[in-house]
C-alpha positions in Angstrom: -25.9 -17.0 -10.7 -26.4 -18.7 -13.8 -26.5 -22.5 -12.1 -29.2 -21.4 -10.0 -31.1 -20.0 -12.7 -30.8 -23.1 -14.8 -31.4 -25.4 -11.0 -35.1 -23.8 -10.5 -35.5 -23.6 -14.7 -35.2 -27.2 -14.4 -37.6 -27.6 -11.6 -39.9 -25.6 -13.3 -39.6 -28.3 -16.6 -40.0 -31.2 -14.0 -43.1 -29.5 -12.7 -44.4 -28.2 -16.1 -47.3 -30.0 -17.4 -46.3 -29.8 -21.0 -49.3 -30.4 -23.0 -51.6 -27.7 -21.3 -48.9 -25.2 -21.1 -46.8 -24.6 -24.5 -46.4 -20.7 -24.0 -44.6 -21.2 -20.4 -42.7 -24.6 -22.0 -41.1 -22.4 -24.9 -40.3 -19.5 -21.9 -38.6 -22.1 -19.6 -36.5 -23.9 -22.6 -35.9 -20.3 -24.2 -34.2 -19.3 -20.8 -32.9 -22.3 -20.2 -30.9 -22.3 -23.5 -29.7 -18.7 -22.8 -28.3 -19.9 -19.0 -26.9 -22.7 -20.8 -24.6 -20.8 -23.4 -24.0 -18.1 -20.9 -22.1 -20.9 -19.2 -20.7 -22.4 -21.8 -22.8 -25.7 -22.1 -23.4 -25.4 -25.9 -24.4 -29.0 -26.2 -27.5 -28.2 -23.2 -28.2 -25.2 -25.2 -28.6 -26.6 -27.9 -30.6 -29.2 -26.5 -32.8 -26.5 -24.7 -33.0 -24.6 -27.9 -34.3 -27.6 -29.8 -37.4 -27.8 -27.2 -38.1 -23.9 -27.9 -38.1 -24.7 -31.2 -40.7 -27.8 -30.6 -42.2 -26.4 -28.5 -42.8 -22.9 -30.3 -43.6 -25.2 -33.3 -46.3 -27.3 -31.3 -47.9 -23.7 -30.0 -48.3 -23.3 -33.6 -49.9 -25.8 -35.2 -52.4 -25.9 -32.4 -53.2 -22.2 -32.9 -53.4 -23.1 -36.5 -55.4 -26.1 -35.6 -57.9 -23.9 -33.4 -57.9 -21.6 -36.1 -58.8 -24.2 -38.5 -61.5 -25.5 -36.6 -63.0 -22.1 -36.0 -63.1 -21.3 -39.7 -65.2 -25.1 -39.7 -67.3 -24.8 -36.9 -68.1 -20.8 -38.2 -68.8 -22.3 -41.6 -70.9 -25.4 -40.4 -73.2 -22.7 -37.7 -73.5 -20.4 -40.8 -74.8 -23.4 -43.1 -77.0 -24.5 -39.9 -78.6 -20.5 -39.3 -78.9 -20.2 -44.0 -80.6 -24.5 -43.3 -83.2 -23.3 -40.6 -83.8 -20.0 -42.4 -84.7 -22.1 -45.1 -87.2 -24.2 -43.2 -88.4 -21.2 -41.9 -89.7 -20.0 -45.1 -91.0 -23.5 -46.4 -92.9 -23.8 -42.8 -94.1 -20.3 -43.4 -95.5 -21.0 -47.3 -96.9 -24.3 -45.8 -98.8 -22.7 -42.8 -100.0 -20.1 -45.4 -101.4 -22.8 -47.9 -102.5 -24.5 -45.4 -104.7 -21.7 -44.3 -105.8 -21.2 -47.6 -106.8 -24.5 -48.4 -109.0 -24.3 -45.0 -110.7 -20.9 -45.8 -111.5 -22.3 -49.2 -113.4 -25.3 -47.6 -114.9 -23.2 -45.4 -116.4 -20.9 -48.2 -117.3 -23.8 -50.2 -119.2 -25.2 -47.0 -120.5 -22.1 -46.5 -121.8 -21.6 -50.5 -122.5 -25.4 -50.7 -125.2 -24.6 -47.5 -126.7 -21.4 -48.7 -126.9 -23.4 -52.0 -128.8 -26.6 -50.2 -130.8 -24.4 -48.5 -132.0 -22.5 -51.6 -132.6 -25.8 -53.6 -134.7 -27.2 -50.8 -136.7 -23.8 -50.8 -137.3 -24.0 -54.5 -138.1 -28.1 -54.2 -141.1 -26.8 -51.8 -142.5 -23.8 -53.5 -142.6 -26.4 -56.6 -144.1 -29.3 -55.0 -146.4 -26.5 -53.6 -146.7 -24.6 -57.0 -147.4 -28.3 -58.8 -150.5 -28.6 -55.7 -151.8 -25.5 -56.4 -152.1 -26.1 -60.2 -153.3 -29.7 -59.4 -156.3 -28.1 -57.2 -156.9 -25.8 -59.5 -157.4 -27.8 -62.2 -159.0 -30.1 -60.3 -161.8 -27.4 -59.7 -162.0 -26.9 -63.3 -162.7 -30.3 -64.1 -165.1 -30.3 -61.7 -166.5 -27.0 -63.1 -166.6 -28.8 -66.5 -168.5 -31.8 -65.4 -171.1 -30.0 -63.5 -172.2 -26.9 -64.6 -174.1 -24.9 -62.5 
């Protein structure tokens, strides 16, 4: 029983495909090393035990490793969402001076126009107020030269 429980264990290793697999590696070696000492082939238990070990070591430090990286890549997306939030802000402030800075020009266009406007009114009723005291002093010397 035990020799054909360590034949198909060891078909199962040649099959394997070791790298993708560690959790059905570490099974197969695990039984494999129990088969083996049930038989009383210490020195292939042993050997069989050593690959658990390995193996259980290898399945490990990749879990630690994907762990590792997670803790890195959760870090480096929270940095990321705090670095746009950021630019978020500043684009909002700019946008906001920005429209500011526009309805300010627009008022001052607006004021600067009124203001054009009113000097050009106040130019005419002088030139016109600067006639009417030039006729009317006109008449008076005309008065003063001729009296009637």
């Amino acid at each position: 029983m035990y020799d054909s429980s360590i034949y198909f264990l060891k078909k199962a290793e040649e099959i394997l495909h070791y790298p993708l697999s560690f959790q059905l590696a570490t099974t197969i070696y695990k039984y494999l090393a129990d088969n083996y000492a049930a038989t009383g082939d210490y020195r292939n238990a042993w050997t069989a035990g050593n690959k658990v070990i390995i193996s259980y070591d290898s399945l490990i430090k990749r879990r630690k490793t994907f762990e590792a990286l997670k803790l890195i890549s959760d870090d480096e997306l929270s940095q990321s969402k705090s670095e746009l939030k950021t630019y978020e802000i500043q684009q909002s402030i700019l946008i906001g001076i920005i429209l500011i800075v526009l309805l300010s020009l627009i008022l001052i266009l607006f004021f600067y126009s009124r203001l054009n406007k009113s000097h050009k009114l106040l130019i005419k009723k002088n030139i016109d107020l600067v006639r009417s005291e030039m006729s009317s002093l006109g008449a008076k010397s005309k008065k003063d030269k001729h009296p009637i």
